[in-house]
N, C-alpha and C positions, 0 to 999 in steps of 0.2 A: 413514631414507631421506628425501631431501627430496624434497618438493610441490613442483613446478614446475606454477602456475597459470596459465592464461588468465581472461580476463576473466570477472568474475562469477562464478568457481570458488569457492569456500570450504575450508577445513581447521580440523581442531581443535585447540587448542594442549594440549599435555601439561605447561608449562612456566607458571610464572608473571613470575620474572624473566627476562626479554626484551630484546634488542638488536636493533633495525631500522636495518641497513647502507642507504645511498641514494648510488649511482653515477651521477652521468649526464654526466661528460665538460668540464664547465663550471660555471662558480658557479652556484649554486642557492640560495634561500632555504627552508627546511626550516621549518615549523611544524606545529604537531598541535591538532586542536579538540576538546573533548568534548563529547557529545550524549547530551539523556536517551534516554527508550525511546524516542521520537516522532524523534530525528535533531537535533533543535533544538539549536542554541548559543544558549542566554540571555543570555548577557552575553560583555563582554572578559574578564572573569576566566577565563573557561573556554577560553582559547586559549592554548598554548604557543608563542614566538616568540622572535627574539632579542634581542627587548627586556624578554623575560617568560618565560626560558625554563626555569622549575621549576615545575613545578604537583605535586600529590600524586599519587604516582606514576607522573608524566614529565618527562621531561626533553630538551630540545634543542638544539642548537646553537645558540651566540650572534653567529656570524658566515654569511657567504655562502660557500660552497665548493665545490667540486666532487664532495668525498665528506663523507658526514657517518654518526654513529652516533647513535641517538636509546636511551635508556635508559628501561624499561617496566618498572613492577613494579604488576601484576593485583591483586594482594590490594592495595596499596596504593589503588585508586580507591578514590572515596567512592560509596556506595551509589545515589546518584541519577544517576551516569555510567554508561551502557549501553551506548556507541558512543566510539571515539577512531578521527577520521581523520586520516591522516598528510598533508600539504599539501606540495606543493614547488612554487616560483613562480619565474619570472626575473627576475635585478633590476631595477630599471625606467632605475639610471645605471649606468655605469661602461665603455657603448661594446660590451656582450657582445650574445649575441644575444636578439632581440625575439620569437622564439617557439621552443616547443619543438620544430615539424618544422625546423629547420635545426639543431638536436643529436642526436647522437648518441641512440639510445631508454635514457632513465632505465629504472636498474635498482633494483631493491628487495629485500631480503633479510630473513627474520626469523629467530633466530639466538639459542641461548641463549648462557650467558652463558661458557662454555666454547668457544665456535665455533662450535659444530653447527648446522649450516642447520637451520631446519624449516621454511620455505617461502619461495619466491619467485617474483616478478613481474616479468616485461620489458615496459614501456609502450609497444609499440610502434604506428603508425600515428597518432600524435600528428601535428597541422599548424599548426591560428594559434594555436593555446592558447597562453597565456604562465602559467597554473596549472596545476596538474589537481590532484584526491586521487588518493591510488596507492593505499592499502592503508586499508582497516577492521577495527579490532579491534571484536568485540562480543560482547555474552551471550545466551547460549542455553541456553534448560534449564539455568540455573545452572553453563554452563563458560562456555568463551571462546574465539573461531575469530576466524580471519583470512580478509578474503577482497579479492579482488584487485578493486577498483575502476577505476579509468584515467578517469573523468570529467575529459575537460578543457572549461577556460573559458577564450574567445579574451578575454574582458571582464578576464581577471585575479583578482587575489587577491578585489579587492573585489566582483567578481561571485560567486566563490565562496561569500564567506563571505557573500552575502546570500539566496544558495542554502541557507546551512542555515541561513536564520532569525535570521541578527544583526544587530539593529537599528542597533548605531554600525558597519557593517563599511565604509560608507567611510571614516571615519577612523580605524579601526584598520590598514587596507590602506597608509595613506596616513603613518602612521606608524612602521608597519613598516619602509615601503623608505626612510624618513626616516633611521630606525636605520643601515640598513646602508651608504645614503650617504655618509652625513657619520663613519662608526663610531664611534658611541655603542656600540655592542656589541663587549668588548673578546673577543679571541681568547681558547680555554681552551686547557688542556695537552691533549694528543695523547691519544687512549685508548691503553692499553697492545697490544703485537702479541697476535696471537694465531697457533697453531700454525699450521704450512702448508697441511694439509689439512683445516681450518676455514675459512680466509681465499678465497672466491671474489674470482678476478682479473678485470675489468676486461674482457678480451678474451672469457673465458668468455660473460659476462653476455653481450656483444653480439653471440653469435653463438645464445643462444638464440631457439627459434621460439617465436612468438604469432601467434593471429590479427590480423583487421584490429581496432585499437581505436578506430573513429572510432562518433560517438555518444554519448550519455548512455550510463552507468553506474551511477547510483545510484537506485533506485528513486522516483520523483515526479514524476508528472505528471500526472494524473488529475483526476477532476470538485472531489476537495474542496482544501481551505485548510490551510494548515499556520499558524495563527494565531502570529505571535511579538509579543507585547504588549511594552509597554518595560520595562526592567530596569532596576537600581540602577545606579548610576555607577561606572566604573571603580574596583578597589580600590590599594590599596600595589603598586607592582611586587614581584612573586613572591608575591602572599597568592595562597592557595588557593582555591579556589571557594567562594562563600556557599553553604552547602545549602539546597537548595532550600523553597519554602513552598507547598505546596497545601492548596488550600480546597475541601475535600467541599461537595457539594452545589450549586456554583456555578458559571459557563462560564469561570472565567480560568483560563487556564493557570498551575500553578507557574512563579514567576521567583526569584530570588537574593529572602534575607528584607530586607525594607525597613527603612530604616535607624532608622526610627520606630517601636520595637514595638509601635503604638497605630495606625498608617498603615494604609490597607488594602493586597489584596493589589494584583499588578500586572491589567491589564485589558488582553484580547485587542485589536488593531484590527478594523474590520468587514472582514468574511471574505463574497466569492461564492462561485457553481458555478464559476468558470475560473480557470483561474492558479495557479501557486506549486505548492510539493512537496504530496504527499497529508500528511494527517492522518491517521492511525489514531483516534484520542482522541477522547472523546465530546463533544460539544460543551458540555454541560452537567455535566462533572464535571473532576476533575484529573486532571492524565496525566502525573504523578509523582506516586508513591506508598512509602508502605515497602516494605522490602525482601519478598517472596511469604515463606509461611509455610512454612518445612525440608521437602523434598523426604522423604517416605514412603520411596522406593526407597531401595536402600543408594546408595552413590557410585559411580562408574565409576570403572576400573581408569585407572591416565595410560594418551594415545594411543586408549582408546574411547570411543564413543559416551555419552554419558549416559544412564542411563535416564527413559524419558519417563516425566513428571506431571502430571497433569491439573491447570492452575491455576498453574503453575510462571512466568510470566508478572506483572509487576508490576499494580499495583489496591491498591481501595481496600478490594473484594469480589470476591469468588468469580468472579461476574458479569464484574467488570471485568476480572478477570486470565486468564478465560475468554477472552472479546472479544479482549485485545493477544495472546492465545496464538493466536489462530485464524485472525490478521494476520499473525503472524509463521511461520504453517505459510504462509500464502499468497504472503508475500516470498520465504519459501527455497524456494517451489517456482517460483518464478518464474526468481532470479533460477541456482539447479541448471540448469535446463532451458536458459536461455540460454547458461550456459556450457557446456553440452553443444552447442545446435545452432552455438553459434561455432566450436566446438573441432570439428566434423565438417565448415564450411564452410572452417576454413582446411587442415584434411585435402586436401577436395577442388581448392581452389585450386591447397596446394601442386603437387599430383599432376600438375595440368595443367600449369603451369609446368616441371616438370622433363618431363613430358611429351613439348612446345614443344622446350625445351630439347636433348633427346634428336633428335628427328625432324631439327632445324636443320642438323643435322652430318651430311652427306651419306656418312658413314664407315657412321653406323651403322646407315643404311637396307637395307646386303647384311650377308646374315651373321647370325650370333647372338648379336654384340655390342647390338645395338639391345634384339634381346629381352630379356635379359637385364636390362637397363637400367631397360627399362620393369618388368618383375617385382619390380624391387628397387622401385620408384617405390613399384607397386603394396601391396607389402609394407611399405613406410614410413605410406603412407597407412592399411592397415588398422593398424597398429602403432596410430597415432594417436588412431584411430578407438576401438579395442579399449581403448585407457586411458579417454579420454574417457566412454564408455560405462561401466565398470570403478565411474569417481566418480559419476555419476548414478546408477547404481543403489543403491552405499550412502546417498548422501543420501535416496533414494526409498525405501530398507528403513528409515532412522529417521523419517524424516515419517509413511510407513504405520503404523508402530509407535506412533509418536505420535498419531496418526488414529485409533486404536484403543483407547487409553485414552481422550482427547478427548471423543469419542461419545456412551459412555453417561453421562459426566458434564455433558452442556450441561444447560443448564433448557429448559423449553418454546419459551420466546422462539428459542431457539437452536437447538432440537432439527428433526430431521426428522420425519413426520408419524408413521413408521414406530420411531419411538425409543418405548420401555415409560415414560417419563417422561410422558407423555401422559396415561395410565392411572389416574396419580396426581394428575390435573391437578386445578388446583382456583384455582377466580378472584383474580388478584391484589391486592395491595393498594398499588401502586405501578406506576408505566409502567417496563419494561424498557428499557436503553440501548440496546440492536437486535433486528432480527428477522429471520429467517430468511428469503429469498426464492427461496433454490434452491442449487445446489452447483456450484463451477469445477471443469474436470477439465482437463488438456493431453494429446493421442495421446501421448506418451510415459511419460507415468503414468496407464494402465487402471486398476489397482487405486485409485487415491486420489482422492478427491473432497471438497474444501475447501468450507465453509458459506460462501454468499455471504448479507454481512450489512448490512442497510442501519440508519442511526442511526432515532431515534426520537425527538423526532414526524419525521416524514417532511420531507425537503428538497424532494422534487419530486413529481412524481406517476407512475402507472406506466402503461402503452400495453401491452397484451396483445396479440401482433399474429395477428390471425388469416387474416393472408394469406400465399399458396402460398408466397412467400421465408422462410416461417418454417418449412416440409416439406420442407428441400433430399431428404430421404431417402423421402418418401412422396407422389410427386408425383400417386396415383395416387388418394390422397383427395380425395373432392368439395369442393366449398366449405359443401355443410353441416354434415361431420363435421369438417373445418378449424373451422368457429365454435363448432361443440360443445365439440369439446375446448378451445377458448380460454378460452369461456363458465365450463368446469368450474375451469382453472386460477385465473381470477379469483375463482371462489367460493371456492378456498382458500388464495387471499390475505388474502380480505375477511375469513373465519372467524378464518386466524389472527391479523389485526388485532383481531379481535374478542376472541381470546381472548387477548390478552397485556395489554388495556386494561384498568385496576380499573372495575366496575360504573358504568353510569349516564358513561363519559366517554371515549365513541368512538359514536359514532350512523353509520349507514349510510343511504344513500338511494341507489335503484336505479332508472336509467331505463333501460323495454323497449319501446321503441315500438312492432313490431310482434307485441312476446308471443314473440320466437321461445327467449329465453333460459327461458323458464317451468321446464322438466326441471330444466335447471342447476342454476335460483334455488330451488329446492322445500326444499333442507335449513335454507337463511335463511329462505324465507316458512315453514316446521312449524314451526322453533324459536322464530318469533317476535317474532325479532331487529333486525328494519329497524324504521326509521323512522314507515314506512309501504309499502304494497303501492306493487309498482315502477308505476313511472308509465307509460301506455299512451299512444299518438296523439300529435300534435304539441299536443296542447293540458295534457298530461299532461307531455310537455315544458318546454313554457313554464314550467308552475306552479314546479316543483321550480328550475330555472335561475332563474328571477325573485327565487324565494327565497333560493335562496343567494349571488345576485349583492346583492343587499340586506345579507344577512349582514355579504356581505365590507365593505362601502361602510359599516355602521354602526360595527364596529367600527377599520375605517379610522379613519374618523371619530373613533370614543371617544379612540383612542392616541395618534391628533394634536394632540387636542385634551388632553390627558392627564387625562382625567374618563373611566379605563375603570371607576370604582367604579359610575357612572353611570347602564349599561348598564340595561335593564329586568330589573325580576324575576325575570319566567320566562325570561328570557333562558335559552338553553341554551350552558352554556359547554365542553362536551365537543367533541371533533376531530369534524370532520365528514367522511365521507366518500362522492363521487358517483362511484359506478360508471354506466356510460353503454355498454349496448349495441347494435349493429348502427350504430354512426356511419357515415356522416351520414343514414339514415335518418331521418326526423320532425324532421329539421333543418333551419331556416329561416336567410335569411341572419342575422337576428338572433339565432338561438340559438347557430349556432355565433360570432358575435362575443362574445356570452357564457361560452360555451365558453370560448374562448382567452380569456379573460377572469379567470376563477378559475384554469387551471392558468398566468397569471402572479400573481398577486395571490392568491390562495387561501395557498399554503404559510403566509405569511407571519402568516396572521390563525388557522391550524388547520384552512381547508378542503381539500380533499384529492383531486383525482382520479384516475380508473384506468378508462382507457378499453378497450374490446373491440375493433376495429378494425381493416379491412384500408385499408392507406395509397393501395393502387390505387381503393377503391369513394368516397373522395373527390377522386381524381385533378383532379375538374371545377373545382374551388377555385383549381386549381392551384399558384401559390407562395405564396397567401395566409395556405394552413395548415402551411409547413415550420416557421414557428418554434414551433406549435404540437406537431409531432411533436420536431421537438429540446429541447421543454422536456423531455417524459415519458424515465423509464427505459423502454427498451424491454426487454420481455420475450416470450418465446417457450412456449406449451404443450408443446412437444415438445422434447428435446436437439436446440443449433444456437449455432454457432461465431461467432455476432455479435456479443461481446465482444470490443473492440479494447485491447488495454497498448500506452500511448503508450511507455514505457521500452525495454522489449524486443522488441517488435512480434509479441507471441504473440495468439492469435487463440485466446479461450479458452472450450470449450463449456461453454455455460449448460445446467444440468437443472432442472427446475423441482421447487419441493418441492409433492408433490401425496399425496392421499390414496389407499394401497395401498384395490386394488379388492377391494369385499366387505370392508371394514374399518368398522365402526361409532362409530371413534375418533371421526369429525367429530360426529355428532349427537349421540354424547354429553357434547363439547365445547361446543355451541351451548347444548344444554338446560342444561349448568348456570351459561351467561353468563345466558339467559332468569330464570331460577330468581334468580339473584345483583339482577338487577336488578328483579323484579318484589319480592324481599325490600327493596330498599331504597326503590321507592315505597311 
C-alpha cells in the first residue's frame, strides 16, 4: 500500500534498491546531497548533480527535465552518510519559469525497483522558491525511512546548499546552472517502461491533497551553530566522497581526510547563540563516528518497525551515542507531531471550503441535497483526520518503545533524579558532554517525555523564574511558595552540576541577601559543598560580585595576552558558579551592572550564573535588564509550555528534573562530592 505523505510525515523503507520518480510539469534541475548524522554537507564531493551525477549509491540525472528517476541503493552508502536529500531547482536560463508557485506542485515518488510505489509526496503551496528539498532519505535505529520535507528557498540552489553547511555552495550553485546552460551535461538513455499499474500519471499526482506547505521544513533554527569548518577541494568529477576524519577529543568537526596525511584536521569557524541550523554535536568532540556497535535485538521483519537499542545512534561512546539517540527521539517527535497537526489543519480547511462551496449554490440550501453534502464533507474530513492520527500514533508507539529502553540505560549526567543509576553514583573522573535540566512533552504525546539536555561547560546561564507567569495552572500560590519552589528547583540544578563535575573543578557560590532561601540552600550548606556560606546584606553582595567580576577581568586578561600559564598559584581553575537569590533585592545600581556583567562575559572565562528571580520584582530597571533576561535559559519550577520551536511552531512543556519527595538520593549524592573533594585536599 503506498504512503501518501504530507509534510513532515515519515515512512519506513522495506527496500534498499530504490527509485525516486520527480514530476513537476517543466524542466527541473534534480540533485541529491549527502549529510552526516548532524545534516551537514562537507564538501562538493558529496552532492550529486548533473555535472557529478554518480556518487556511491546514487545517481541522477545529467540533464534539466521535466520528469526524472534518480537510482538509490541503501546498502551501497558509505557509513558516514546518514541523510540524502533529494534537491529540485529551476534553471536560472533558458526563458522557463522563475519560481515554483507558477508551476504546477512537483510531485515525488519513491518506488522500488519493480514499480511499486512506497511512498509519495505532492509539494504543494510552493510561491517564490526557485529550490526546495522534497524528500529525505535517513537512518534510524539502524533502518531507513523517507520523509517528506518541502523546504523551499526563494534565494535558490545556493541558499540551499548553504542551509546545510557548504562552504563552496555558491559556486557550486553557480556551476551547476552553468552545466545545464551551456549542456555540458550530455542526455542519458531513457530508463526502461515499467508496468501500468506501477507507473503513476501525471494527472493523478496533481490532483492529490496536501496541506498548505509554506514554511521551513527541515528542522533548524534554534539557539546553537551548526559549525561547517572548510573542507578539501573538489575531487575528480564522479570520485566518491572522501570518508570522513574525526579527531576524538577535540572541537573540529570531521571533514573529508586532508590531502596531506601529516596536515591537521579541518577547524570549525567561530560559532554564536543565533543564526544558522541547530547542531546536535558536542562542541568539543567529533560528530562523525564509526558505525554504533550490532544492535543486541534480532532484526525487524521488512515493512516494521525496528526494534529499539539503547545506543544505537552514532559516537565515539556510549555517552555520545546516548546524547545523538536522545536528539534524534526529540527530532522525530517533533517533526511526527507537526505532520499530524498540518494534516488535521488542512482537514479542517479543506472542510470549510467545500463547506463555502456547498452553501454558494442556492439549490442546495432547500432540501436534503445540501445535507447530505455537507455529511459527506464532514465524513472526508474525519476520514483525514482518522489517518492522520492512524501515523502519529504508531510513530508515538515506537518513540515510547524507545523511551523505554533509553531510560534505564542513560548515566547520571543524563538520568532523571528518580532513575536507580543514581544509587550507584560515584564521583566522576571526567566532565560529561551534557546534563540533564528537565524533560520536553507535546499535549499529544502524555505518555512520552524526552531528556532536555544542555552541552557542557555551559553556553549561558540559567533564570529560574519564580514568577506567577511561570504557574499558569496554580495561580492560587502565594509568592512565597512560588520562590520556594523556585528556590528548591535551583538547588537541584546546582547539586546536579555538582555531581557530574570530577572533584575539586566546579565551585558554587551562593548569594541570599535576605536569608530567605535558607530551607532550600540546607542540603548545599550540611553537605559542605559551597564555596563558602551564601552571602547575606548588600555588603555580602558586593564581596562575592567584586570577586568574581575580577575573576572574569584577570583571566580576560591572561588569554589576551596569551600568558594563561601565568595565572597565580592558587589560582582556582575549576567553573565557577553564582546562583543569586531574591533579585534585585540587596542590589545596587552597581551590582546589578555587575551582574549583567558576568552573565555576558562570565560563560566565556567558566563563570556561570543561575539566577532565582521574578522579571516583574525588577520591573523598576526597566529595559535596562531585558538583555540581561534574554541572555539566561529561562527555566520554570513547575510544568509550563514556555519553550518556543522556531521550525514547527510547537510550544513545548518543560518539567523540571527535581528530586522525588521523601527521597535521599540528593544527600547522599552531595556527601559523597564533599567526601571526593575533602580526599583530594
Amino acid at each position: 500500500m503506498t504512503a501518501e505523505l504530507v509534510r513532515g510525515q515519515n515512512h519506513p523503507l522495506s527496500q534498499v534498491h530504490l527509485e525516486i520518480r520527480v514530476s513537476v510539469g517543466t524542466p527541473v534541475v534534480v540533485a541529491a546531497t549527502l549529510g552526516d548524522d548532524g545534516g551537514t554537507v562537507r564538501g562538493v564531493e558529496w552532492v550529486a548533480h548533473p555535472g557529478t551525477p554518480t556518487l556511491p549509491g546514487l545517481e541522477v540525472s545529467r540533464q534539466a527535465a521535466a520528469d526524472h528517476r534518480l537510482a538509490v541503493d541503501l546498502d551501497a552508502m558509505p557509513e558516514s552518510v546518514h541523510r540524502v536529500h533529494v534537491l529540485l531547482s529551476l534553471p536560472q536560463a533558458g526563458g522557463g519559469p522563475v519560481r515554483f508557485g507558477a508551476v504546477a506542485a512537483p510531485f515525488v515518488a519513491v518506488t522500488g525497483l519493480d514499480g511499486s510505489e512506497v511512498a509519495s509526496y505532492t509539494l504543494t503551496g510552493l510561491g517564490s522558491e526557485t529550490a526546495v528539498v522534497a524528500l529525505e532519505l535517513y537512518r534510524r535505529q539502524g533502518a531507513w525511512k523517507v520523509r517528506a520535507v518541502g523546504q523551499g528557498y526563494a534565494g535558490g540552489l545556493a541558499e540551499l546548499l548553504t542551509d546545510q553547511g557548504l562552504p563552496q555552495a555558491q559556486q557550486l550553485a553557480s556551476g551547476i546552472h552553468e552545466a545545464v546552460a551551456q549542456g555540458l551535461a550530455r542526455s542519458v538513455q531513457a530508463p526502461p517502461p515499467r508496468t501500468a499499474d506501477g507507473d503513476r500519471s501525471r494527472q493523478t499526482a496533481a490532483s492529490a491533497l496536501g496541506p498548505d506547505q509554506s514554511g521551513p521544513a527541515s528542522y533548524g533554527t534554534q539557539d546553537h551553530q551548526n559549525p561547517a569548518g572548510p573542507y578539501a577541494s573538489q575531487g575528480a568529477p564522479g570520485s566518491p566522497p572522501v570518508p570522513p576524519v574525526a579527531v576524538p577529543g577535540t572541537g573540529q568537526p570531521p571533514g573529508p581526510a586532508p590531502a596531506d596525511p601529516s596536515a591537521p584536521g579541518p577547524t570549525p569557524p567561530p560559532t554564536g547563540p543565533a543564526g544558522g541550523p541547530i547542531d546536535y554535536s558536542h562542541p568539543r568532540r567529533a560528530t562523525s563516528a564509526p558505525p554504533p556497535p550490532p544492535p543486541t535485538a534480532p532484526p525487524a521483519a521488512p515493512g516494521q518497525p525496528a526494534q529499539p537499542v539503547a545506543g544505537d545512534a552514532t559516537g565515539w561512546s556510549m555517552e555520545e551515542r546516548l546524547y545523538n539517540q536522545i536528539w534524534g527521539m526529540f527530532e522525530d517527535l517533533a517533526r511526527t507531531t507537526a505532520a499530524y497537526r498540518s494534516a488535521v489543519d488542512f482537514a479542517e480547511s479543506r472542510l470549510e471550503k467545500e463547506i463555502d462551496q456547498v452553501l454558494s449554490d442556492p439549490r442546495n440550501r432547500i432540501g436534503g441535497q445540501g445535507d447530505a453534502a455537507r455529511e459527506a464533507a464532514l465524513a472526508r474530513q474525519t476520514q483525514l483526520v482518522d489517518q492522520a492520527r492512524q501515523a502519529l500514533d504508531r510513530d508515538l508507539a515506537q518513540l515510547v518503545a524507545e523511551a523505554d529502553v533509553v531510560e534505564p540505560a542513560l548515566p547520571p549526567a543524563f538520568a532523571g533524579w528518580d532513575n536507580p543509576v543514581w544509587h550507584a553514583y560515584r564521583v566522576p573522573m571526567e566532565i560529561p558532554m551534557a546534563l540533564r535540566i528537565g524533560d520536553l512533552g507535546l499535549p499529544e504525546s502524555d505518555r512520552l517525555r524526552i531528556p532536555l539536555l544542555v552541552r557542557l561547560p555551559l553556553e549561558r546561564g540559567m533564570w529560574i523564574d519564580s514568577g506567577r507567569t511561570a504557574m499558569a495552572d496554580d495561580v492560587f500560590v502565594d509568592t512565597h511558595e512560588r520562590r520556594r519552589l523556585a528556590m528548591e528547583s535551583a538547588v537541584a540544578h546546582t547539586a546536579r552540576l555538582l555531581a557530574v563535575y570530577p572533584a575539586d573543578e566546579f565551585t558554587v557560590h551562593v548569594v541570599d541577601p535576605a536569608g530567605s532561601g535558607t530551607q532550600a540552600l540546607a542540603p548545599l550548606v550540611r553537605a559542605g559543598v559551597l564555596a563558602a556560606p551564601p552571602a547575606r546584606g548588600a555588603a555580602g553582595v558586593a564581596d562575592v560580585l567584586g570577586r568574581l567580576t575580577q575573576r572574569v577581568d584577570l583571566v580576560q586578561m591572561a588569554l589576551r595576552g596569551g600568558v594563561a600559564d601565568s595565572l597565580p598559584p592558587d589560582f582556582d581553575t575549576a567553573q565557577q558558579l553564582l546562583v543569586v537569590n531574591d533579585f534585585p533585592h540587596g542590589f545596587d545600581d552597581r551590582a546589578v551592572t555587575q551582574l549583567r556583567y558576568l552573565a555576558d562575559e562570565g560563560p566565556a572565562v567558566g563563570v556561570h550564573l543561575m539566577m532565582v528571580a521574578d522579571r516583574e520584582d525588577a520591573a523598576g530597571y526597566g529595559p535596562l535588564l531585558d538583555p540581561l533576561w534574554r541572555s539566561l535559559l529561562r527555566l520554570t519550577p513547575v510544568p509550563d509550555d514556555h519553550l518556543a520551536d522556531p521550525w514547527v511552531g510547537h510550544a513545548w512543556t518543560y518539567e523540571p528534573s527535581l528530586v522525588p519527595p521523601g527521597s535521599g538520593v540528593l544527600d547522599m549524592v552531595l556527601r559523597q562530592v564533599a567526601a571526593a573533594r575533602t580526599k583530594r585536599s
